[in-house]
C-alpha positions in Angstrom: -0.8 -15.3 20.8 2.4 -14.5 18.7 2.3 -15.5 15.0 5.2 -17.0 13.5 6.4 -15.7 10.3 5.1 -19.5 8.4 1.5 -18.2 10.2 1.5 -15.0 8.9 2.3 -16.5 5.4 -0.5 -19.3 5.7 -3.0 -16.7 7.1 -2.7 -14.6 4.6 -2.6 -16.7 1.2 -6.1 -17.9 2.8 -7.5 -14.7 3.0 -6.7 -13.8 -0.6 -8.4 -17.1 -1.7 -11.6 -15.7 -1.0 -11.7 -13.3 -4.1 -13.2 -10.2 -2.5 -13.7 -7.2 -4.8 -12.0 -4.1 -3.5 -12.3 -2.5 -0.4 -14.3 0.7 -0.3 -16.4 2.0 2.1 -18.0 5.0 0.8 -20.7 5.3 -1.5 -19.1 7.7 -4.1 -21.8 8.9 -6.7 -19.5 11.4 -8.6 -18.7 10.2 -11.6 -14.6 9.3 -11.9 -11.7 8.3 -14.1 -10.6 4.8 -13.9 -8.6 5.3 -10.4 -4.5 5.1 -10.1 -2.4 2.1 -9.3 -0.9 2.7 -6.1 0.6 0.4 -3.7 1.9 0.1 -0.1 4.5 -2.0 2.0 3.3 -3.1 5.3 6.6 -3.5 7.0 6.7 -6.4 9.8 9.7 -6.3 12.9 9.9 -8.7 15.7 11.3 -7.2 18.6 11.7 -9.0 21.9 7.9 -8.0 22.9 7.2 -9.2 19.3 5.5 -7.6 16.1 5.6 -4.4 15.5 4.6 -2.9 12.2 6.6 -0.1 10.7 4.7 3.6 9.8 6.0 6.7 8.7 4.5 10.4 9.2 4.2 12.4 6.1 6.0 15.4 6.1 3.6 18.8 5.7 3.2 20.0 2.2 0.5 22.7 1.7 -0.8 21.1 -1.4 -0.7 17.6 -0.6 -3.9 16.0 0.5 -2.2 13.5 2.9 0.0 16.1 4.0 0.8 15.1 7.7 -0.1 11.8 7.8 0.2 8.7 8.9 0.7 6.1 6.6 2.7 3.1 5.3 5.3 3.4 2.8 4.1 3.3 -0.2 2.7 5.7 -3.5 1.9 5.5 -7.0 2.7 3.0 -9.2 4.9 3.6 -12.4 4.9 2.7 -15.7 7.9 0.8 -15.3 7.2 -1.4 -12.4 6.7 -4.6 -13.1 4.3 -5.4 -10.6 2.6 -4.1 -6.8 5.3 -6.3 -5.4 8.2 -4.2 -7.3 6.1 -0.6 -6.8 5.9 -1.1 -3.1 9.5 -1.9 -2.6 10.9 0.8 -4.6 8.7 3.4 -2.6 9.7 1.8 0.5 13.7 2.3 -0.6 12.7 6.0 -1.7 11.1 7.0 1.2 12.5 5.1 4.2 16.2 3.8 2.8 14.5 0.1 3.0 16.8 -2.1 0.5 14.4 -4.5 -1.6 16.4 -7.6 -1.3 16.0 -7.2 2.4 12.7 -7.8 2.3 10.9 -10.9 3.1 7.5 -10.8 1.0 5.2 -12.4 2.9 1.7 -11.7 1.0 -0.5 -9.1 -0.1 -4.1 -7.9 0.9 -7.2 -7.3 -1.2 -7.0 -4.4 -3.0 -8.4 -0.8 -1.1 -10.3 2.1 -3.4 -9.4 5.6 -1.8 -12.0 8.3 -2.0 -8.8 9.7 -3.7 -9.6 7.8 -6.7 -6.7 5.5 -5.9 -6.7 1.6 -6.6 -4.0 -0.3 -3.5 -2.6 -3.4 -3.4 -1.0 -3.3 0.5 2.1 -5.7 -0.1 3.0 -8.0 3.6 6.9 -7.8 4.1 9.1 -8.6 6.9 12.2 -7.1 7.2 15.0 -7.4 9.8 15.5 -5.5 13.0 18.0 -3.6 14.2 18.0 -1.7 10.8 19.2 1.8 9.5 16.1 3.4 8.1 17.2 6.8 6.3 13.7 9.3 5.7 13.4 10.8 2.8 13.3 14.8 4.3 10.9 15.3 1.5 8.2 13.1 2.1 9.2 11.5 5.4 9.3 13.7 8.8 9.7 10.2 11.1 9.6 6.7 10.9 8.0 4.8 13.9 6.6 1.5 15.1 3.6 0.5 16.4 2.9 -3.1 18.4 0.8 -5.5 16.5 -1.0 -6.5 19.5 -1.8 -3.0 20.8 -3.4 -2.1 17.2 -5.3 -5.6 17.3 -7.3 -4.6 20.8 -10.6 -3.1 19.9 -10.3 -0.6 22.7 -7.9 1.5 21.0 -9.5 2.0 17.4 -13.3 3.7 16.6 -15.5 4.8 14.0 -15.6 8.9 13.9 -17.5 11.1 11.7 -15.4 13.4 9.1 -16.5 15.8 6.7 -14.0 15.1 3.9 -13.2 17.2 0.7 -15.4 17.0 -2.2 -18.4 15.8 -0.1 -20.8 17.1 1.7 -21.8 15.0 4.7 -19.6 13.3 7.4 -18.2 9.5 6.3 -17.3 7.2 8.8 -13.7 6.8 9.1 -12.0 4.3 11.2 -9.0 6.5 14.2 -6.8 4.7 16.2 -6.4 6.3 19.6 -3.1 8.0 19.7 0.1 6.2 20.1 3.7 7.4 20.8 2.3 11.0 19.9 0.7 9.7 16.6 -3.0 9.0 15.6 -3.6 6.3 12.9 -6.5 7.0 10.7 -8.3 7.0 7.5 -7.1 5.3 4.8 -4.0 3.7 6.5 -5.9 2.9 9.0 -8.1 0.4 7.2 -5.5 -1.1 5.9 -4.4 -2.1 9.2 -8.0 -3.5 10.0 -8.0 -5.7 7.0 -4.2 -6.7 8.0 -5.8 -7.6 11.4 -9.1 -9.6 9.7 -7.1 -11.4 7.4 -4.6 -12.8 10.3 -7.5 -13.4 12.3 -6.5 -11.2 15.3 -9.7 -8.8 14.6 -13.3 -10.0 13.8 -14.9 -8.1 10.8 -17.8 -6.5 13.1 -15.0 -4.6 14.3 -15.1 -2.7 11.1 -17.7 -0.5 9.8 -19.3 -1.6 6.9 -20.4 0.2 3.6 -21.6 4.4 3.9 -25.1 3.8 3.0 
């Protein structure tokens, strides 16, 4: 089934009705500052096989943490934006050459915490296609697309075991299997499973629950 763009809309101003605290999958124990406002723009395409949503690949920086990965455009909010709506756009403009008026908000998700210490708000935009995406060298290496429907099959996404820095036993952590050369995980990649729950193309057993 392809979802119009009224669908999409609908779908998702229903899931945010339901007032869910943030997402956050790990039982952190450490005690932490207040985490960073940080937000995201999942960018919707239609091509003629249909959606596609819109990644970038991190380019390597030794002291970077996400260094390398895959992700959505998208980073800290600043003092002076307004909003998530406002932060997400003008990360997507710095990083991918993404104009904000071309953008077609469509919603927002509920709000992820990162074992980063990170609070995001993933923004749901559409934009148009053809379009001249310009990476930012600095923080971009490439900008690619992946079909909705291939990252809604449960065949192609499971839970693996990671030791992750600053903790001493494996997490789960939800890996796409590799696509065009790229492997969607971690913290991107549960944003694309809640993307996928809230437009009712994935059922939440899908998704691991809570690190006990």
């Amino acid at each position: 089934m392809i979802l119009t763009e009224v669908e999409i809309i609908q779908r998702l101003a229903e899931a945010s009705k339901s007032g869910q605290s943030p997402e956050s999958p790990y039982l952190i124990t450490s005690v932490q500052d207040p985490p960073q406002p940080a937000a995201v723009l999942i960018p919707f395409l239609c091509t003629q096989d249909g959606w596609q949503l819109l990644f970038i690949r991190r380019t390597l920086h030794p002291l970077d943490r996400h260094s390398g990965q895959v992700a959505f455009p998208g980073g800290r909010c600043d003092p002076e934006d307004p909003d998530a709506v406002k932060a997400a756009l003008r990360e997507a403009h710095e990083e991918v050459g993404l104009i904000p008026k071309d953008v077609r908000v469509l919603g927002r998700l509920r709000e992820m915490l990162t074992i980063t210490n990170y609070r995001v708000t993933p923004i749901v935009g559409a934009i148009p296609w053809p379009y001249e995406l310009r990476p930012q060298p600095e923080e971009v290496s490439r900008i690619f697309t992946i079909p909705l429907e291939w990252l809604a099959d449960p065949d192609n996404h499971e839970i693996q075991q990671h030791r992750l820095q600053h903790h001493g036993k494996p997490l789960p952590v939800i890996q796409f299997q590799p696509y065009d050369g790229e492997i969607l995980w971690g913290v991107s990649a549960r944003i694309t499973m809640l993307l996928l729950e809230a437009l009712g193309l994935l059922k939440p057993e899908h998704r691991y629950k809570s690190a006990e």
